[in-house]
N, C-alpha and C positions, 0 to 999 in steps of 0.2 A: 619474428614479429610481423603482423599483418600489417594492412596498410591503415587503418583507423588506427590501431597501437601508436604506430610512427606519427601520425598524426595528434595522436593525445600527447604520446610523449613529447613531442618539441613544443605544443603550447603551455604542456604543463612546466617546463622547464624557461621556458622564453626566452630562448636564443637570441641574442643580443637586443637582450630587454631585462633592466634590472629591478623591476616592479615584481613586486613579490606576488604570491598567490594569496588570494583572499580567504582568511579564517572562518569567516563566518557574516550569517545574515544573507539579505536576496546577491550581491554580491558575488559570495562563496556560490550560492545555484546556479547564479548566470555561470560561471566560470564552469563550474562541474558538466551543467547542460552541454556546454559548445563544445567542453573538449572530450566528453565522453559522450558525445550524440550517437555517434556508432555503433556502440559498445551497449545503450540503451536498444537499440535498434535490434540488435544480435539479441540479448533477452528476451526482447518481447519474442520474438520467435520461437527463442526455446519457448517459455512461457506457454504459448501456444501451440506448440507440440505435445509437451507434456500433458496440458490439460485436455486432451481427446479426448484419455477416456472418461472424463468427466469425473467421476469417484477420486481420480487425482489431483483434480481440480486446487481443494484447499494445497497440500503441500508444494505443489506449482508457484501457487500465491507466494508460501512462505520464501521461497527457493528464489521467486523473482524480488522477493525482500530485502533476501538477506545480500543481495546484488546490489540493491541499491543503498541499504545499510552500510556495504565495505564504499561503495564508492562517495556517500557523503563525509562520514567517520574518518577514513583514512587516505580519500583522494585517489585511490583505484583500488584493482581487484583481479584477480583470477577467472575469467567469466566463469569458462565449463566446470572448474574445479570447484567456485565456488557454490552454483546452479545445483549441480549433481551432485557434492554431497550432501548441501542441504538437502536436498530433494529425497534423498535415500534418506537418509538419519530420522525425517518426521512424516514419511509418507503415514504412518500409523497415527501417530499424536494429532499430528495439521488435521487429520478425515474426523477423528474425534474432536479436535478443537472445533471443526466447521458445523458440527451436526446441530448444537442448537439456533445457532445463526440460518442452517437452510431449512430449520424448521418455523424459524421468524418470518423468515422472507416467506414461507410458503404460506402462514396466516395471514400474512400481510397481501398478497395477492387475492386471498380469497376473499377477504373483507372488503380492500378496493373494489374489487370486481362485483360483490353486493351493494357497495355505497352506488356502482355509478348504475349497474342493472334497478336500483331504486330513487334514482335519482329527485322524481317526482314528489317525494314523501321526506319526512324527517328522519325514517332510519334511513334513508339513503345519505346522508349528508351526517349522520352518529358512524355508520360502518365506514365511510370516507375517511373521516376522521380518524378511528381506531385505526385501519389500515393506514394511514400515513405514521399515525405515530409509531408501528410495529416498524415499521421500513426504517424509520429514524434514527430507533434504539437499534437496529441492526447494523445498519451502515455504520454507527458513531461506538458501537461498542465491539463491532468484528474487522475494522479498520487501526485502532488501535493494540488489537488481541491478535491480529496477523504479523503487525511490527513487533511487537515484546516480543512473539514467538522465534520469530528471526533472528533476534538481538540477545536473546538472556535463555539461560539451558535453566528453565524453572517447570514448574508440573503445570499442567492446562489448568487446574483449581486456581493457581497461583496466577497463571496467564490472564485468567478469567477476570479475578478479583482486582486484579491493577488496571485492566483495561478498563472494568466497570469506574474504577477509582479518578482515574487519571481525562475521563471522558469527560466526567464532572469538576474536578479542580482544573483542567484544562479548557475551561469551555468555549475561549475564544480558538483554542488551536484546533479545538473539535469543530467549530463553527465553518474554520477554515478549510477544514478536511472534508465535510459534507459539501462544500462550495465548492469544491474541486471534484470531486465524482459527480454533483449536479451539473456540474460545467460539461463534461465527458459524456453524461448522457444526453444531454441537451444535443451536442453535438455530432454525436450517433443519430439520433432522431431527424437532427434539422438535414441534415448532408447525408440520408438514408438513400441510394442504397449505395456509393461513395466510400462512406462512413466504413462500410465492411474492412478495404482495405488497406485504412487508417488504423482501425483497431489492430489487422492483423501482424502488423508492423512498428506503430508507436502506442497507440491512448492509452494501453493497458500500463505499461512499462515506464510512460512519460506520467500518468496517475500517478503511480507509485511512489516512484521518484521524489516525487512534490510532497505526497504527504511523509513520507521519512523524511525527508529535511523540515518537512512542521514539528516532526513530533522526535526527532532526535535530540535535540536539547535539551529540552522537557524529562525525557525521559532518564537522560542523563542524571540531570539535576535531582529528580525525585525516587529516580527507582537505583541506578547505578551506582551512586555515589555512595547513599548510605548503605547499599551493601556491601560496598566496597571495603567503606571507614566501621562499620562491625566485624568485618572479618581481621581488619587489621589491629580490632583491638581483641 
């Protein structure tokens, strides 16, 4: 057991401290945050390794999911164990889950990029527009569709249709999930060139993190449960 382990472990257990561990709510995140800060630290890395060659990129995603999935859900986790096999298991599915999402963002850049090259005029300020709302629906429905993926062994049709679902009956958790990745580029941007080796160590991993614990409950409640209480009837 490493040295951050030993460290999770005795706050996880609190050593002569008989306050229990928080179930749930901001609470349960502070708690998770501090005592698996390391352990977020060590992912983002893998994370970052893995995603080199790029085309790996989505199943990384998922693989640094489903890390932070065991660790809000169950209160720890297996890093490498967890990381790599997710990572193996959906390198195929995760590259086809991401293709229409990086074909989103790729219209979405191009249309910004015409809004602001015509800034002067009315389509410059209609293509603006288009292109933020393509960014929107990306971010709010391939944020969601990266978690399911992590969380639930269903077909990407199926991944697809709940995220789209879930984005909209969720809209304040989605509201809060685009607040959070806004937050993260904001600050890539303002603390440029800084920022680089924040990202390469925490913002990806500490992202993440935050939005699974928005959207675990949630998901719980409407996708898990009742296919749970179907199968058991």
């Amino acid at each position: 057991m490493g040295y951050f382990e030993q460290l999770a472990q005795k706050r996880w257990t609190k050593e002569g401290n008989d306050r229990p561990v928080p179930q749930s709510g901001i609470a349960r995140y502070g708690f998770l945050l501090a005592t698996y800060f390391g352990k977020l630290v060590s992912a983002n890395l893998l994370f970052v390794v893995f995603s080199l060659p790029v085309f790996t990129l989505p199943a990384a995603l998922t693989a640094l999911n489903r890390v932070c999935v065991k660790l809000v859900r169950e209160g720890n986790c297996l890093l490498w164990q967890e990381f790599w096999d997710e990572f193996r298991a959906s390198l195929g599915a995760s590259l086809l889950l991401g293709l229409p999402y990086a074909a989103l963002l790729t219209v979405s850049y191009y249309l910004l990029s015409l809004g602001i090259s015509n800034a002067e005029n009315a389509f410059g300020v209609l293509f603006f527009a288009l292109g933020a709302c393509a960014l929107l629906f990306c971010a709010a429905f391939g944020s969601w569709a990266f978690v399911l993926k992590a969380m639930l062994a269903l077909p990407n049709r199926d991944i697809q249709k709940n995220a789209r679902i879930l984005s909209v009956l969720e809209i304040r958790r989605t509201l809060a999930v685009l607040g959070t990745e806004a937050l993260a580029a904001f600050l890539m941007l303002a603390l440029f060139p800084y920022s680089l080796a924040l990202w390469a160590f925490l913002i990806p991993a500490l992202g993440q993190f935050t939005i699974v614990s928005l959207m675990n409950s949630r998901i719980q409640e409407r996708v898990v449960a009742p296919y749970e209480a179907k199968q058991e009837e």
